[in-house]
C-alpha positions as CSV (number, residue, x, y, z in Angstrom):
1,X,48.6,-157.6,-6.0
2,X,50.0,-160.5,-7.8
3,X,48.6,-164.0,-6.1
4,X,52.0,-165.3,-6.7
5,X,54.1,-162.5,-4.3
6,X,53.4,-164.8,-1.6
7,X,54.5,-168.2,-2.8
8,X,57.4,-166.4,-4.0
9,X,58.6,-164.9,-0.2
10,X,57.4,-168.5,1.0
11,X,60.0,-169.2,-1.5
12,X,62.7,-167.2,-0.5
13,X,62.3,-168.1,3.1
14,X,62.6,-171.8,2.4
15,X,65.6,-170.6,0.2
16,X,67.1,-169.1,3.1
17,X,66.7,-171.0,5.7
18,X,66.9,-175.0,4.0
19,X,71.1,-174.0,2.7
20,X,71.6,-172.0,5.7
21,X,70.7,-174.9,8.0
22,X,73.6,-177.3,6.0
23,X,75.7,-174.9,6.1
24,X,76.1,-174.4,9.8
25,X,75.6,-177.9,10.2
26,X,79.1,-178.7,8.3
27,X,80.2,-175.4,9.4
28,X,79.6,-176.5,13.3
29,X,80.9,-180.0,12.5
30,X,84.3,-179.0,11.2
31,X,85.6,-175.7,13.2
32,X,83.5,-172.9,12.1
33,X,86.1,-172.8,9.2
34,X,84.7,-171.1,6.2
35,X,88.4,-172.2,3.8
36,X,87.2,-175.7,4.8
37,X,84.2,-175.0,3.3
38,X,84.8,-173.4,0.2
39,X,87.8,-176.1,-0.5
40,X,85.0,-179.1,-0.2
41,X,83.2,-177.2,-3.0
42,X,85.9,-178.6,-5.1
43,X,86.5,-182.1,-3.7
44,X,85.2,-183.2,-7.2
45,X,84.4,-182.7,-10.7
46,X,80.9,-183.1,-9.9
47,X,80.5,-180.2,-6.6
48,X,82.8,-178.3,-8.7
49,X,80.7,-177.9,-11.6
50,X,77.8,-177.6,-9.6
51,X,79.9,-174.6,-7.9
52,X,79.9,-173.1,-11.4
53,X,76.5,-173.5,-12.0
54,X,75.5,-171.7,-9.2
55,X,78.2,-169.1,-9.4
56,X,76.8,-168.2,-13.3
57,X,73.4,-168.0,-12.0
58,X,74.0,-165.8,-9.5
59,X,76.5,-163.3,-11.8
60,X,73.5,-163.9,-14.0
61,X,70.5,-163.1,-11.3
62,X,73.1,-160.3,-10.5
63,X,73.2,-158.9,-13.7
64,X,69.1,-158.6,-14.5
65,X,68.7,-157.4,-11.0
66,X,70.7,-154.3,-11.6
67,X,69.1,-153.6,-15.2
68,X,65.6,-153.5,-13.5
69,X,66.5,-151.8,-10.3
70,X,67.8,-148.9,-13.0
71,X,65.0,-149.1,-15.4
72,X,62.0,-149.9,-12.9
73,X,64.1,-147.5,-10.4
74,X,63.1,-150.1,-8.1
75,X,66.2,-149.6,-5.7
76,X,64.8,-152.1,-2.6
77,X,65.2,-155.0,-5.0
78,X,69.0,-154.6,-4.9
79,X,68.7,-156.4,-1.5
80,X,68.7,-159.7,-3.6
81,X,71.9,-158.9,-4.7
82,X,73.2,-159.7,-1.1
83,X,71.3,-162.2,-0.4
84,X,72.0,-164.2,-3.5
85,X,75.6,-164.1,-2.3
86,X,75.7,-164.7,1.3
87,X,72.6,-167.3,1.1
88,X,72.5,-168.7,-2.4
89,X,70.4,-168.3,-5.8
90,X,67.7,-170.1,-3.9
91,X,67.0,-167.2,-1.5
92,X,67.7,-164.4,-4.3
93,X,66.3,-165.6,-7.3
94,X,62.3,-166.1,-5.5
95,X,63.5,-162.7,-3.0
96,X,63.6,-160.8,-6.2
97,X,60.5,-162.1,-8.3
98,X,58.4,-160.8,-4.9
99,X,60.3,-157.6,-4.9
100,X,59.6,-157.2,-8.1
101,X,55.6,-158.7,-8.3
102,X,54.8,-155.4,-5.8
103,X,52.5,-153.2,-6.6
104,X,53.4,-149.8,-8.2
C-alpha cells in the first residue's frame, strides 16, 4: 500500500468539503439560486479566467481518468469523474490519485 493513499483521501475530503461549505454559504445567502451562481463566475475578467482554468482542468482530469480506467480497467476510479464536476478539481483530482495508489 502506497503511504501516500491516505494523504491523498485526506485530500479529497478537504477538497470536498472546504468548496462545498462556500458554496452553500453564497448559495444560502442569495436564494438557493444556482443561475445566480454560475453568472457571478463571470462578474470579472479575473473569476472568469479562473472559471476557465478550472473548467480545462477538469476536461483535462476527465480525459486521463477515462484512459486509465480503460487501460488499468480500473472502473471504480470513474467516480472522480462526478465528483470533479459536482465538487470541483479539488475533490477529483486527490479522489483519483487514491483510487488509483490501491493495491492490485
Amino acid at each position: 500500500m502506497s503511504r501516500m493513499r491516505p494523504v491523498w483521501l485526506a485530500l479529497a475530503l478537504w477538497g470536498a468539503v472546504h468548496p462545498m461549505y462556500w458554496f452553500v454559504t453564497y448559495l444560502s445567502q442569495n436564494g438557493w439560486s444556482f443561475g445566480a451562481m454560475i453568472d457571478a463566475w463571470y462578474v470579472n475578467a479575473s473569476t472568469t479566467g479562473l472559471v476557465w482554468d478550472l473548467t480545462i482542468a477538469a476536461i483535462t482530469l476527465t480525459v486521463w481518468v477515462l484512459f486509465e480506467a480503460v487501460t488499468r480497467r480500473n472502473w471504480v476510479a470513474l467516480l472522480a469523474i462526478p465528483a470533479t464536476f459536482c465538487i470541483g478539481v479539488s475533490c477529483g483530482l486527490p479522489l483519483y490519485l487514491w483510487f488509483r495508489s490501491r493495491p492490485v
